[in-house]
C-alpha positions in Angstrom: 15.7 33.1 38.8 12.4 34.8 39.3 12.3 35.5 36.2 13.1 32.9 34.6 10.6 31.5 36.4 7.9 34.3 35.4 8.9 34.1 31.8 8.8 30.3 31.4 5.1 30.9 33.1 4.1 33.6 30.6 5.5 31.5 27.5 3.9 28.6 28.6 0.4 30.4 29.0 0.6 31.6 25.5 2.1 28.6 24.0 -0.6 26.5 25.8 -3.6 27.4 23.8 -1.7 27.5 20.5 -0.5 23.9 21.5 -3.9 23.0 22.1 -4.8 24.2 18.9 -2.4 22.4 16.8 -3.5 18.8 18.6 -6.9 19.6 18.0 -6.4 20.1 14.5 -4.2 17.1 13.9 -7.2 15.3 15.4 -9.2 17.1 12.6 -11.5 18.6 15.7 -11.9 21.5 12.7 -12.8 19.4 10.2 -14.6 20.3 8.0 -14.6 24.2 7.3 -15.1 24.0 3.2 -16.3 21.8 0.8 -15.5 17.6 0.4 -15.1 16.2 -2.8 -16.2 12.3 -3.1 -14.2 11.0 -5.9 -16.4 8.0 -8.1 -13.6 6.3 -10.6 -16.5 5.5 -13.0 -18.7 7.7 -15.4 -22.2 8.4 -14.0 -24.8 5.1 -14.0 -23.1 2.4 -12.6 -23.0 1.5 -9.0 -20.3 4.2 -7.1 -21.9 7.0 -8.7 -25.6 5.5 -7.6 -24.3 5.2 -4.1 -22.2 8.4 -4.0 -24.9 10.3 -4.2 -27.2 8.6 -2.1 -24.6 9.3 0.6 -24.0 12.9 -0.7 -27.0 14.7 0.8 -26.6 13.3 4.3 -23.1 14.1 4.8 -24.3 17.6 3.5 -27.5 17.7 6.0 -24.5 16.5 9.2 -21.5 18.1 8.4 -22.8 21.4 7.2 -20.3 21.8 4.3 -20.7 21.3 0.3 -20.1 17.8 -0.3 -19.4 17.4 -4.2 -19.6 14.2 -6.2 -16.6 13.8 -8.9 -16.2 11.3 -11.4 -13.3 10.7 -12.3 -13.2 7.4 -14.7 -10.1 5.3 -16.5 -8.2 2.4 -16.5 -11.0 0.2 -14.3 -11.2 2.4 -11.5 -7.6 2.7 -11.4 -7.1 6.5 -12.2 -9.7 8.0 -9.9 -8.8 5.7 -7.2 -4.9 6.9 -7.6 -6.3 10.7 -7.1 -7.4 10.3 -3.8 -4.5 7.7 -2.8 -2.2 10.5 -3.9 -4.5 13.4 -2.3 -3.6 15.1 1.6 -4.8 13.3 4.0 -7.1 15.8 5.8 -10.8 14.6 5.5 -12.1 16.9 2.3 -11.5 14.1 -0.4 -12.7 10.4 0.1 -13.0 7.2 -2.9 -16.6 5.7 -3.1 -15.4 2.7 -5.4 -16.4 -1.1 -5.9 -13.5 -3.0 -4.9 -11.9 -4.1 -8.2 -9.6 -0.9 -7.8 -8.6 -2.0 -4.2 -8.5 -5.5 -4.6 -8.0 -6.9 -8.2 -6.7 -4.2 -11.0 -3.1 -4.5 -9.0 -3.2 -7.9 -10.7 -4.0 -7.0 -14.2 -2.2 -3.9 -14.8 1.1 -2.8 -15.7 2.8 -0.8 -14.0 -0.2 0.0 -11.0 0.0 3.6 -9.2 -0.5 2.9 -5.8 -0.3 0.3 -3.0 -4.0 -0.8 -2.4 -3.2 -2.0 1.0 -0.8 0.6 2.1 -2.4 3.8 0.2 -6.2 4.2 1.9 -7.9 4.4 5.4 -10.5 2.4 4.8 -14.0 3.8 6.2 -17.0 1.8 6.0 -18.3 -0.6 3.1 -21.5 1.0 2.0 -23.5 -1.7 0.2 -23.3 -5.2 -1.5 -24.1 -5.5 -5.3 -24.6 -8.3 -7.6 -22.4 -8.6 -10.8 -24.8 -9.7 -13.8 -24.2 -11.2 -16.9 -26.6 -9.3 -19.3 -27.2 -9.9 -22.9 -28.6 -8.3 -26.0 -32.2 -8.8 -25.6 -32.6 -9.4 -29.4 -30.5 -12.3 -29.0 -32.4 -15.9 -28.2 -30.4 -16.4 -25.2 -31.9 -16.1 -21.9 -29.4 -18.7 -19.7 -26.1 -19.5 -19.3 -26.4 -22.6 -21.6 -28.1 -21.2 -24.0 -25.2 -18.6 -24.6 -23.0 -21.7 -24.6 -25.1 -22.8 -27.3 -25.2 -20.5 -28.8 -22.1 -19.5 -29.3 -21.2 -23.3 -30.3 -23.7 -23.0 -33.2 -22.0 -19.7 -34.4 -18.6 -20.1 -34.4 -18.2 -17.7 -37.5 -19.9 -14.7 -34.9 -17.8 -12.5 -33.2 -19.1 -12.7 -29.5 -17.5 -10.3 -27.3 -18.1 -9.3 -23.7 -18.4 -5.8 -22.3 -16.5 -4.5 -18.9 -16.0 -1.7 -16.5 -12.2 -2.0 -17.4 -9.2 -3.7 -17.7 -8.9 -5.4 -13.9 -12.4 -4.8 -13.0 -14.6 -7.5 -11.8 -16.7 -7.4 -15.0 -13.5 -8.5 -16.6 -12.2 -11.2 -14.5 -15.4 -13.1 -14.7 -15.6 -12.7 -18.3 -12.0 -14.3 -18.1 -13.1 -17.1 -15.8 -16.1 -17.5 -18.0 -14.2 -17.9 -21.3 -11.5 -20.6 -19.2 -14.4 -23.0 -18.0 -16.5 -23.0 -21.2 -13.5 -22.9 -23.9 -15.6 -20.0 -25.6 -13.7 -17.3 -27.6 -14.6 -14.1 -26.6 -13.4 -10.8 -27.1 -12.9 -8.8 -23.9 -13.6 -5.2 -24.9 -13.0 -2.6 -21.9 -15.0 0.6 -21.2 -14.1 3.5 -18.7 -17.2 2.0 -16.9 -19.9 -0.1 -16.3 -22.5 2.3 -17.7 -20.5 3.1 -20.7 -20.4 -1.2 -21.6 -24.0 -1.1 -20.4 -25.0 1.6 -23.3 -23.3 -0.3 -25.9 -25.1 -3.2 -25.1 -28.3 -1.6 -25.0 -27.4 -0.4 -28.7 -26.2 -3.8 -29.9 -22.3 -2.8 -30.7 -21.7 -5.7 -28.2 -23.5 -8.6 -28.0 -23.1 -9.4 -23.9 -21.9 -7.7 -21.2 -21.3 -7.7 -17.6 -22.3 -5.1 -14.9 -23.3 -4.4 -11.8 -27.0 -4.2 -10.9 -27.2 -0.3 -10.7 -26.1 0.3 -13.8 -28.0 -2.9 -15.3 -31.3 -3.1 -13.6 -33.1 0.2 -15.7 -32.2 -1.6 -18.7 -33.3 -4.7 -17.8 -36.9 -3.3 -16.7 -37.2 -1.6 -20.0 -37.0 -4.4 -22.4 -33.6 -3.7 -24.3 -31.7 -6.2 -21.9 -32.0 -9.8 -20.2 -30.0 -10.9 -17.0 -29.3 -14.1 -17.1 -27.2 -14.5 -14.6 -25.4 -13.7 -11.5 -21.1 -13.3 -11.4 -21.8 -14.1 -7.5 -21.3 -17.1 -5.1 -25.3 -17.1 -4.1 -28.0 -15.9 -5.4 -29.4 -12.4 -4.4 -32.4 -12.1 -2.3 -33.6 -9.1 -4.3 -32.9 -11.2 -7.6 -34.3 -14.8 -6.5 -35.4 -15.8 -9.8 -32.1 -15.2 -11.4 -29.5 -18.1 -11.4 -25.5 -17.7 -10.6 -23.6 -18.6 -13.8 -21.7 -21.4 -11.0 -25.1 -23.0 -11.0 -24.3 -24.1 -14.5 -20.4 -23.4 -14.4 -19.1 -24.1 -11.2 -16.1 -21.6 -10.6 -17.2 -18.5 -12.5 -18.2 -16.5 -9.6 -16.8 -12.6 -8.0 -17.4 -10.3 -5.2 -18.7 -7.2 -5.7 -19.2 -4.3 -3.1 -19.1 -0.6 -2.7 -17.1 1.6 0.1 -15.4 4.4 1.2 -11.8 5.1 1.6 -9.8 8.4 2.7 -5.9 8.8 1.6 -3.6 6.8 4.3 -3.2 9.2 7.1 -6.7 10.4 7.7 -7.3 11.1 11.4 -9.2 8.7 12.8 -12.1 11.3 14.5 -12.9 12.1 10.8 -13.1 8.4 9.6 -15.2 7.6 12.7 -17.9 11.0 11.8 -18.0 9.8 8.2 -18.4 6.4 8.8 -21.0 7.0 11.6 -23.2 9.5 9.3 -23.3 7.2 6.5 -24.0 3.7 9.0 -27.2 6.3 9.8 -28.0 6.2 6.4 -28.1 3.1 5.4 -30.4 1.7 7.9 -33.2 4.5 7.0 -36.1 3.0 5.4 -36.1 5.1 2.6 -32.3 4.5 1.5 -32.7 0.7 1.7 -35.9 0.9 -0.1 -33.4 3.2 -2.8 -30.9 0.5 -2.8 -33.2 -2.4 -3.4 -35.0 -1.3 -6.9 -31.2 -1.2 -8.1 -30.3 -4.9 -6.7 -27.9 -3.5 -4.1 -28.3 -4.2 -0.1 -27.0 -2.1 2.5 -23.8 -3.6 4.2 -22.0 -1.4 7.4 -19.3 -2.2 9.5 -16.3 -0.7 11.2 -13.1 0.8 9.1 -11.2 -2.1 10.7 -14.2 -4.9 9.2 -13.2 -3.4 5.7 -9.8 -3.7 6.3 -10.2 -7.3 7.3 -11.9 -8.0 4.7 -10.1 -5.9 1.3 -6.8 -7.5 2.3 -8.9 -11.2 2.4 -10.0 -10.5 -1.2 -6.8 -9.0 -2.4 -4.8 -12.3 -1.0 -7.3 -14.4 -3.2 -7.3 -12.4 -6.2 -3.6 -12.7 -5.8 -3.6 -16.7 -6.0 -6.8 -16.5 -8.7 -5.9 -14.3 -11.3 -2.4 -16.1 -12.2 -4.0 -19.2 -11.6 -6.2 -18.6 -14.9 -3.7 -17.4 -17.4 -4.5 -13.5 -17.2 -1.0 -11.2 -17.0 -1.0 -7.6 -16.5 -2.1 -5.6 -19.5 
């Protein structure tokens, strides 16, 4: 009996700190010992790869690993965002993404990888950004009506609009565009916003739409005009540039960035990145960074981006059928 007693006392004092161990670790209380990997599903100048590695350096400076920016583009979003739902669940890979490949490509692809609501721990949502509709700047167009017009006049033209992808938000507002004016216009789908951007910029498309970070350098050197805003309101760091709902009520998007870990992620390491990068964004210098490229800084728990993704993928749902589009 003694020793029993001895032996279950002896077991239990070296299985104790073992056991201890193995909690702390599923609580990621050893996270991180090597390098993180933030997967952007875009090429390089558009708005997730702007914002991925503005958040890059401070997660660097606070968590004392290699933090490494990836992108990984296709399919709208849809491929890089599929990596990191797929990826283990253990803090060293996390999807900076606008929300298209959360909340609107399930609707306009075939055969979609992953459950957006039931494949991500959402983290925080990093920063708003305006969706612009940008045009050629050889073309005489500089509002909405006078594309209208324009396109009226030249029937014979081929006008065709420029998007991030198939399901992005580019493309849906082109869609939404083309069903309240009657227009005929080509969608023609990039891996990316920057990609559609550069085309633009060399005249292989006449208009395009894209999100400010990718638009905005452009735009400031002459070889594009906004002339509008895919948004609900205007944007403070825009005021002179009208919505497109200001002269076609209904054509209008929401465009944000954030950050997202596989499902599964322990919640200590969600709470560490989304408290490093709420620092950030309320440093002078990083809202400054975000303003010249028309984006503000946004925040919030992982539980207010939850809220919010699954309002926005409940209204795409009812939207996107609503105006004729089937998955492609």
């Amino acid at each position: 009996m003694t020793f029993t007693r001895r032996g279950a006392l002896f077991t239990l004092a070296l299985s104790g700190p073992l056991l201890a161990a193995g909690i702390a670790a599923a609580q990621g209380s050893d996270w991180p010992n090597r390098a993180i990997t933030l997967v952007a599903p875009y090429p390089p100048g558009a708005s997730t790869d702007f914002i991925a590695r503005i958040i890059r350096d401070p997660l660097e400076e606070q968590l004392k690993v290699p933090v490494v920016v990836e992108n990984k583009p296709g399919a709208g979003g849809t491929t890089g965002a599929a990596l990191v739902a797929k990826a283990a669940p253990d803090g060293y890979t996390f999807l900076v993404t606008v929300n298209a490949p959360v909340t609107m490509n399930a609707f306009m692809q075939k055969n979609f990888p992953f459950d957006p609501m039931k494949s991500f721990t959402p983290v925080i949502k990093v920063a708003d950004v305006a969706m612009t509709l940008a045009v050629n700047a050889k073309l005489p167009i500089n509002t909405v009506q006078d594309l209208i017009d324009y396109a009226k006049k030249n029937p014979d033209q081929k006008m065709s609009f420029g998007s991030a992808g198939v399901g992005s938000a580019h493309h849906i507002a082109g869609e939404l565009l083309k069903q309240k004016t009657g227009l005929n216009m080509v969608h023609v789908p990039y891996k990316g916003g920057g990609p559609a951007i550069q085309d633009l910029v060399a005249g292989h498309i006449p208009i395009s739409f894209g999100t400010t970070p990718a638009v905005m350098p452009q735009a400031q050197a002459g070889t594009i005009r906004i002339i509008a805003l895919a948004e609900v309101k205007r944007s403070p760091d825009l005021p002179g540039v009208p919505t497109i709902s200001e002269t076609i009520p209904g054509v209008d998007t929401f465009t944000w960035v954030g950050i997202f870990a596989p499902l599964g992620t322990p919640k200590p390491i969600v709470d560490r990145v989304n408290a490093i990068v709420a620092e950030t964004i309320k440093k002078p210098d990083v809202i400054a960074k975000l303003k010249t490229q028309g984006a503000t800084a946004a925040g919030g728990s992982p539980e207010e981006l939850q809220k919010s993704m699954k309002a926005e993928f409940d209204h795409w749902a009812k939207v996107v059928p609503s105006i004729g589009l089937t998955p492609q």
